[in-house]
C-alpha positions in Angstrom: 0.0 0.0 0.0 2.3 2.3 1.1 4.7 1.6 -2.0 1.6 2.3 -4.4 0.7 5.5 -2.9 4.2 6.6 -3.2 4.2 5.6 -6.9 4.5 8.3 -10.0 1.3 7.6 -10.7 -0.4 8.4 -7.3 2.0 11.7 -6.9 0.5 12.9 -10.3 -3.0 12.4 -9.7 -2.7 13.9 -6.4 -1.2 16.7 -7.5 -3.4 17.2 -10.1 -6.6 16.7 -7.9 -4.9 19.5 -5.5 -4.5 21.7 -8.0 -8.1 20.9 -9.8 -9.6 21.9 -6.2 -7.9 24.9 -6.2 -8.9 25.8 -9.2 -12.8 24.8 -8.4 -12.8 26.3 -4.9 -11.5 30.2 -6.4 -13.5 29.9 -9.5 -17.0 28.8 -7.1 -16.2 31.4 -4.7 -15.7 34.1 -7.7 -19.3 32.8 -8.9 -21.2 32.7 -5.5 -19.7 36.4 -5.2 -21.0 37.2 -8.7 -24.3 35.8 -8.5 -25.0 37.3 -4.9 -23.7 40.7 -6.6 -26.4 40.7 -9.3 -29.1 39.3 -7.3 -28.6 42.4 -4.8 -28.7 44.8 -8.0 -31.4 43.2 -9.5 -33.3 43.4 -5.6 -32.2 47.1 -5.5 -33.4 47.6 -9.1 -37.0 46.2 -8.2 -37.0 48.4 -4.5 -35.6 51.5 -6.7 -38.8 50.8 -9.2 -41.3 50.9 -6.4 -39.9 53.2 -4.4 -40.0 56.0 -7.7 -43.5 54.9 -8.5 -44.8 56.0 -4.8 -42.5 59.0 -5.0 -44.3 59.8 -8.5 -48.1 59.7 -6.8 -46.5 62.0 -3.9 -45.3 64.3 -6.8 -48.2 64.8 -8.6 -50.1 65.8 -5.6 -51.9 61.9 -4.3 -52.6 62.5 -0.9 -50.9 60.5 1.3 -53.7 58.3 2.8 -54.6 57.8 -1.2 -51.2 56.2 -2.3 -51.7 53.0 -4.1 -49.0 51.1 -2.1 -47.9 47.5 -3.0 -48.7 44.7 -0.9 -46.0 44.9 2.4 -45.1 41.1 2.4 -43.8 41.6 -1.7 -42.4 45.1 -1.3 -42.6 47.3 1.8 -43.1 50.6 1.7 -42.9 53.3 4.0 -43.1 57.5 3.9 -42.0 59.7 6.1 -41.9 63.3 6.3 -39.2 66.1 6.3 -39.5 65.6 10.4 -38.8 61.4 10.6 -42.9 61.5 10.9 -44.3 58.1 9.5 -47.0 59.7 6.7 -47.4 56.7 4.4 -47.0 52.5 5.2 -47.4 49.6 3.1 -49.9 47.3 4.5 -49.2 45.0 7.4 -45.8 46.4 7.6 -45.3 46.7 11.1 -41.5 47.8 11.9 -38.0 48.8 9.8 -35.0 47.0 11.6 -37.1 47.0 14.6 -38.4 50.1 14.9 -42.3 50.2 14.9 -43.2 52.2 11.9 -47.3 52.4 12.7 -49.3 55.3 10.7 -48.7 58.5 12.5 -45.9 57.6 14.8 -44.4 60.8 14.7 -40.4 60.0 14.9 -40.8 56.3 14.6 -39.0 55.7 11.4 -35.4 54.9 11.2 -33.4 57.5 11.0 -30.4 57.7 7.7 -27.1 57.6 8.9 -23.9 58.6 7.2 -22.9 54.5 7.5 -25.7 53.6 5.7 -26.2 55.2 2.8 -24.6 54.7 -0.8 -24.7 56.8 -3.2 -25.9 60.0 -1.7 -24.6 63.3 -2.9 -25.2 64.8 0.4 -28.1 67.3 -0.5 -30.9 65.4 1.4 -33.4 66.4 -1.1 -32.8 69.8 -0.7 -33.0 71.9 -3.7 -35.9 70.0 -5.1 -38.8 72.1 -6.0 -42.5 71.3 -5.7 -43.6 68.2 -8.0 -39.8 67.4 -8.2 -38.3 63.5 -7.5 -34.4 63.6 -6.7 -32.1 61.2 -9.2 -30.4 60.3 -5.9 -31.1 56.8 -4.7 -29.9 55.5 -1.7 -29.6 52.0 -1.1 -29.1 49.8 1.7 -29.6 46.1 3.5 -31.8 45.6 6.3 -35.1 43.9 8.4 -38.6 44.2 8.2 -41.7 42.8 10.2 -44.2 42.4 8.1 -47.5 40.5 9.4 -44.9 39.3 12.1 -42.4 37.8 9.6 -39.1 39.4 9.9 -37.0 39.3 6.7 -34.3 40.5 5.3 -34.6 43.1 2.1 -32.9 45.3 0.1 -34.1 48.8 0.4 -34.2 52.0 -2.2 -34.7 55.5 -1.1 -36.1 58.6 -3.0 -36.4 62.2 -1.7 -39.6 64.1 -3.3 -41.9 66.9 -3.0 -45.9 66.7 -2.8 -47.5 69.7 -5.0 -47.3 72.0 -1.7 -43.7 71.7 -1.9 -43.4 69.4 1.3 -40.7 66.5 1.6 -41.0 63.3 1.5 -39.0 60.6 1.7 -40.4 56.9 -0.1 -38.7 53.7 1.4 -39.4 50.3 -0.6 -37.7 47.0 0.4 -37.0 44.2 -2.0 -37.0 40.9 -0.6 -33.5 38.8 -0.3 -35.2 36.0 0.2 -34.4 34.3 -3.3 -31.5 35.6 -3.5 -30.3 33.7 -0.4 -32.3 31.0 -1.4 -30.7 31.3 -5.5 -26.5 31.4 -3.8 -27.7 28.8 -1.1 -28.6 26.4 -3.9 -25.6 27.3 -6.3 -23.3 26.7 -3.0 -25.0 23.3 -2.6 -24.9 22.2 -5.7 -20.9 23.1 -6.1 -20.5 21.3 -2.5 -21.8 18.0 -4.2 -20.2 18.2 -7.2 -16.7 19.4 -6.5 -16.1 16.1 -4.5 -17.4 14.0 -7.3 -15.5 15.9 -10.3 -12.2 15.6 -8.0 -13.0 11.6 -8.0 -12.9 11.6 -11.7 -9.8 14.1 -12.3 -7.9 11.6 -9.6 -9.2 8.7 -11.6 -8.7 9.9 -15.1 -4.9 11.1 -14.0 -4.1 7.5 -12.4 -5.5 5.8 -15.7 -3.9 8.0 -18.0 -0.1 8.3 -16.2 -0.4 4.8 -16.0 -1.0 4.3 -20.0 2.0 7.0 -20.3 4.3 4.6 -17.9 3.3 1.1 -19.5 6.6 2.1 -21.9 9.0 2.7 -18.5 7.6 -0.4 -16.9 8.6 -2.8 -20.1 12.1 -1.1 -20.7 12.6 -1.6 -16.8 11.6 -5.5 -17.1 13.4 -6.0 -20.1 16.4 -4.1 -17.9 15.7 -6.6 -15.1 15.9 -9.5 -17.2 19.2 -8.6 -19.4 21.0 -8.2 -15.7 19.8 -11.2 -14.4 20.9 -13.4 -17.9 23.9 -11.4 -18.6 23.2 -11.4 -21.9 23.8 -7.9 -23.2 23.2 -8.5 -26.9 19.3 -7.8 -26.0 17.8 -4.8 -26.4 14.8 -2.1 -24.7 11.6 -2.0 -26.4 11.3 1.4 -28.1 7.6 3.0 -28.0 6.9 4.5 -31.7 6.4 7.6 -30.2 8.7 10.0 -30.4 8.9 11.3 -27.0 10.8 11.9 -23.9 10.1 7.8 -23.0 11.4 7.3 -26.4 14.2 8.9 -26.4 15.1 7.1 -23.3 14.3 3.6 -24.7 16.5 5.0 -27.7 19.4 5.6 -25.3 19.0 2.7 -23.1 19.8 1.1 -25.9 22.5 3.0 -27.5 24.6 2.5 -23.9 23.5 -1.2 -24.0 25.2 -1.2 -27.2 28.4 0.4 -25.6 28.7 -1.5 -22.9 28.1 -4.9 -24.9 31.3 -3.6 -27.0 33.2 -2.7 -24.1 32.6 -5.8 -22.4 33.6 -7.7 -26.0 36.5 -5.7 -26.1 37.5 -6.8 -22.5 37.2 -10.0 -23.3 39.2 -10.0 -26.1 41.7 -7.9 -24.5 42.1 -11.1 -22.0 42.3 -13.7 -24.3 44.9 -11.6 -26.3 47.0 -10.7 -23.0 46.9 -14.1 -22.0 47.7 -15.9 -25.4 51.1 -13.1 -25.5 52.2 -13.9 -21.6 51.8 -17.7 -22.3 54.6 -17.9 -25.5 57.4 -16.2 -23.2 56.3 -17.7 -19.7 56.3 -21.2 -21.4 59.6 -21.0 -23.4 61.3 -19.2 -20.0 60.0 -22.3 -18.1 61.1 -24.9 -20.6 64.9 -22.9 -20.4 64.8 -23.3 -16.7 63.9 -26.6 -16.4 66.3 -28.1 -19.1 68.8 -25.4 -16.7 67.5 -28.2 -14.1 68.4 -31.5 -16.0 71.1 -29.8 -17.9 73.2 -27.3 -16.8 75.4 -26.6 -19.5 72.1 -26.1 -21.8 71.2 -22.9 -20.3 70.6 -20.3 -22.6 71.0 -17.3 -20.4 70.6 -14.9 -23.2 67.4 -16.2 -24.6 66.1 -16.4 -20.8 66.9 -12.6 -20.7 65.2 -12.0 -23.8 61.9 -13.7 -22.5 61.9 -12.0 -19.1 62.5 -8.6 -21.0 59.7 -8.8 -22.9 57.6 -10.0 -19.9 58.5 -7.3 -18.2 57.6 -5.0 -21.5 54.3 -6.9 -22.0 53.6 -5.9 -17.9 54.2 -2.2 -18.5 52.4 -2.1 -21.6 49.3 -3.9 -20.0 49.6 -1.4 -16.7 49.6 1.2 -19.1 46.6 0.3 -21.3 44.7 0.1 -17.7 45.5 3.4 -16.1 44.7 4.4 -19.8 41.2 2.6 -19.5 40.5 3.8 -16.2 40.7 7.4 -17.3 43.9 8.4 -15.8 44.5 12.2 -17.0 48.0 13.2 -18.1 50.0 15.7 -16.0 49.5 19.4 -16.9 53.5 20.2 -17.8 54.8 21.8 -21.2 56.9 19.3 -23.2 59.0 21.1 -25.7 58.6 18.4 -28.6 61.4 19.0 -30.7 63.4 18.8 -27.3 62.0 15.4 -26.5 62.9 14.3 -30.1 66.7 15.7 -29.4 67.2 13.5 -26.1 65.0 10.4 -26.7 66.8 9.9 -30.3 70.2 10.2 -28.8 69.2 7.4 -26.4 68.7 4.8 -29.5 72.2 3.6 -30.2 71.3 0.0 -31.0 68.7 0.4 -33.5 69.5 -1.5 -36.8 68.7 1.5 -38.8 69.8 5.3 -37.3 67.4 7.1 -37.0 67.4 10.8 -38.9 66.6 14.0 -37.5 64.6 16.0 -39.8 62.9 19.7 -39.4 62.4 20.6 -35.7 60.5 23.5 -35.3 59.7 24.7 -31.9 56.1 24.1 -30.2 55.1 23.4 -26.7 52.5 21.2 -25.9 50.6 20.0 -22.4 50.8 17.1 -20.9 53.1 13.8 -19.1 56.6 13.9 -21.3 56.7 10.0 -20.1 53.9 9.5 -22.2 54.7 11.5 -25.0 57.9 9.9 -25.5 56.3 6.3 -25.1 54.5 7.6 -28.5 57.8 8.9 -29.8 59.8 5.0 -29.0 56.4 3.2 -30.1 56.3 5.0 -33.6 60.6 4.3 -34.1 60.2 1.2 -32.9 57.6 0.5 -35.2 59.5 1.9 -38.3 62.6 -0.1 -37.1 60.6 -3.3 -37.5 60.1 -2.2 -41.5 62.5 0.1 -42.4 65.1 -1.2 -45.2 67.3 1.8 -44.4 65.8 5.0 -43.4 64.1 6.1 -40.4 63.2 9.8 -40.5 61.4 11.9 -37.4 60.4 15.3 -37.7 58.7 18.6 -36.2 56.2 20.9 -37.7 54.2 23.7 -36.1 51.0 23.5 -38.1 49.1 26.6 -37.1 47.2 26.0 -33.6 48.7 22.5 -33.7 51.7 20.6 -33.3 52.7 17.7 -35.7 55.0 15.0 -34.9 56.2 12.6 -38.2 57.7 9.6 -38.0 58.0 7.4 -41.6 60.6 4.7 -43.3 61.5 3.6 -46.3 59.4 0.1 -45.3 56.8 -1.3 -47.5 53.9 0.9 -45.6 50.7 0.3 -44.4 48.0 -1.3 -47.0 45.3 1.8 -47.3 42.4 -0.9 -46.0 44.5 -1.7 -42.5 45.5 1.9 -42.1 42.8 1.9 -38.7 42.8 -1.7 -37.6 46.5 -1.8 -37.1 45.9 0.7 -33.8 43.5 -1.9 -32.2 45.3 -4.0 -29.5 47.1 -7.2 -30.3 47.1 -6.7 -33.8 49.6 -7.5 -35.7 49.7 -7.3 -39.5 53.4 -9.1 -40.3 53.0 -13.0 -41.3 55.2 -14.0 -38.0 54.1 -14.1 -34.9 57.5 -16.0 -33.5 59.2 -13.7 -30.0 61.6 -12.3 -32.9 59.4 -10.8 -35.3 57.6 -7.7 -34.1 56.2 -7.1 -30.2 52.8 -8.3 -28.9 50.5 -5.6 -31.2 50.2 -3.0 -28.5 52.6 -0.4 -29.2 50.8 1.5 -32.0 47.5 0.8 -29.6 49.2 2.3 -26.5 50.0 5.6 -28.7 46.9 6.3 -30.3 45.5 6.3 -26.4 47.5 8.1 -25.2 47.2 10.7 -27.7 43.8 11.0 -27.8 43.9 11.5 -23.9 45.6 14.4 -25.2 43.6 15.9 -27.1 45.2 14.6 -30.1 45.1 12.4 -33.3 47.4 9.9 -34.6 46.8 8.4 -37.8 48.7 6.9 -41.0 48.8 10.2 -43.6 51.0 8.5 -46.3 51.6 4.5 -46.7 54.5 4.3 -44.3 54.2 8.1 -42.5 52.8 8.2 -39.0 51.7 11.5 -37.6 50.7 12.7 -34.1 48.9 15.9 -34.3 48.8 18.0 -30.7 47.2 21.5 -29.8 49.8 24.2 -28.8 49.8 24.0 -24.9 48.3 27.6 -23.6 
């Protein structure tokens, strides 16, 4: 239970019913204020209708005790004089927020305060001449008894003069009844419905996240069931839409596709390293032991030959892993030409001497150990197929650096010109201790020129160039 309600899918369709309700409970409020702001108008309208009508009978001179007055339950009315005196009442209207408003109670109507009126422009009537009505109308909210009933209305006043030029001032009420009754239903209504809508919004989310998940749910089984077979050759289901769970699917199986090479390339990698340790370890072990049985057999030369190249082979393998692991080269300036100077006055017994060409001047960053592994990997390289010239040389290429190495050697077949950097691969016919290293040399310096920020590549048939940015 708890694991479900923690789920994507009930996050989103909580979230969405919180923010649905939200949005329901502002937008109802908004309406119930609209709708009780029209129904007061429209109540003030109808009290503002009757009210003008009585004032128009007082106008043209109806005596008060002949006013035609509306039934008081509907609309009550009530007149009082320039004095507060009651002159006029609707019938069976008994009291105005609880003051008795009975015919002829002098000072018995309630009074109009400053807090209670809207709209007045503060001339009480004044100014009017005989006959007139004033345009003012004041409205307000308040009570009436009527036969005993107490109610709430909405009530208009008009100022007017009778034919003798005496004020009067018409009050008519406009029940709020239905108006209460009108919101109270709307507010009802949106209390049972808002709970029922959220049910479906929370439903309708869940149902539709879920459909939008199904996708994530197979690419995670399909996950779970390469890991547990080991078998990374199998791929993700990918959705036809072309989404954000597509693109994932897409790239699930692009590093699937990676990692199945990388693991290949391990492999191969091990089988390789352990086919090139086996040829020296067994012929050092057959020297020792006929050393055993025969001691004037031992070839002590050949015996150093096999541990030297073991011990090459280890360096070259502890290389490729620091390599692998993403060891970053130091951050020093190595003068290339410089390195070219000393590491080819090191090489006094290669078969062919090697020639120093064109040395132009260009710094570059990074391990000078490294950089002149590249430099003895690409002579010793050329040394293997050289008939009698081995040339190195320098050129500053613009923003780059550009180390040549080439012989006068038969050169690289155009086709092989990218497999021959690949490890333990070898492109001479012999594979005997005597014929060429273990294939890693020319694998060894592409790495470590690329963790450089560099290229090396075959440019001509038998011309090997490292390329290097200019260091700063």
């Amino acid at each position: 239970m708890g694991r479900a309600l923690g789920s994507v899918r009930a996050r989103a369709a909580a979230g969405a019913t919180v923010v649905v309700a939200l949005a329901l409970v502002a937008a109802g409020t908004a309406v119930l204020l609209v709708l009780r702001s029209h129904l007061q108008n429209q109540a003030g309208l109808q009290a503002e209708v009757k009210a003008r009508e009585v004032a128009g009978q007082i106008a043209t001179g109806t005596p008060y005790d002949k006013l035609d007055l509306p039934d008081g339950e509907d609309r009550p009315v009530v007149v009082t004089g320039g004095d507060g005196r009651v002159l006029a009442v609707g019938e069976d209207v008994r009291a105005l927020d609880g003051k008795s408003v009975g015919k002829g109670a002098g000072g018995s109507a309630p009074d109009r305060s400053a807090d209670d009126e809207e709209g007045d422009d503060g001339d009480g009537g004044r100014g009017l001449k005989p006959g007139e009505i004033d345009d003012d109308v004041d409205f307000r909210d308040g009570s009436a008894d009527v036969d005993g009933k107490v109610a709430g209305y909405r009530f208009a006043a008009v100022e007017a003069k009778d034919s003798r030029g005496a004020q009067a001032t018409v009050r008519a009420g406009s029940a709020l009844a239905p108006e209460e009754d009108a919101v109270a239903s709307v507010r009802d209504a949106m209390l049972i419905g808002l709970p029922l809508l959220l049910v479906v919004v929370a439903g309708v989310t869940w149902l539709v996240t879920r459909r939008a998940l199904r996708p994530v749910e197979g690419i995670r089984g399909e996950m779970a069931a390469i890991t547990a077979s080991t078998d990374l050759s199998r791929r993700v289901p990918v959705p036809s839409s072309r989404d954000e769970i597509g693109r994932l699917a897409r790239t699930t199986n692009e590093t699937l596709a990676a990692l199945e090479l990388s693991v290949e390339r391990q492999r191969r990698f091990v089988a390789d390293a352990s086919h090139e340790l086996r040829s020296p370890i067994a012929s050092l072990r057959t020297q020792l032991e006929v050393a055993v049985a025969h001691p004037e057999l031992l070839d002590v030369p050949g015996a150093v030959v096999d541990t030297v190249r073991l011990q090459r082979l280890a360096a070259d393998l502890l290389l490729l892993a620091r390599l692998d692991a993403g060891e970053r080269p130091a951050d020093t300036r190595v003068d290339l030409a410089a390195m070219v100077r000393e590491e080819t006055s090191q090489r006094v017994a290669d078969r062919v001497p090697v020639q120093i060409g064109e040395l132009a001047g260009g710094e570059v960053a990074g391990s000078r150990s490294q950089l002149a592994r590249v430099l003895g990997n690409l002579l010793d390289n050329a040394q293997r197929h050289a008939a009698g010239v081995v040339r190195v040389a320098v050129a500053r290429e613009g923003e780059d650096v550009a180390l040549r190495v080439e012989d006068d050697g038969p050169g690289v077949p155009e086709g092989e010109r990218e497999r021959i950097f690949e490890r333990f691969v070898r492109l001479d016919d012999a594979r005997a201790r005597d014929d060429g290293g273990a294939g890693l040399g020319l694998a060894i310096a592409r790495d470590v020129a690329v963790r450089h920020g560099g290229s090396l590549a075959v440019r001509t048939g038998s011309v090997f160039e490292l390329r290097l940015p200019v260091a700063g």
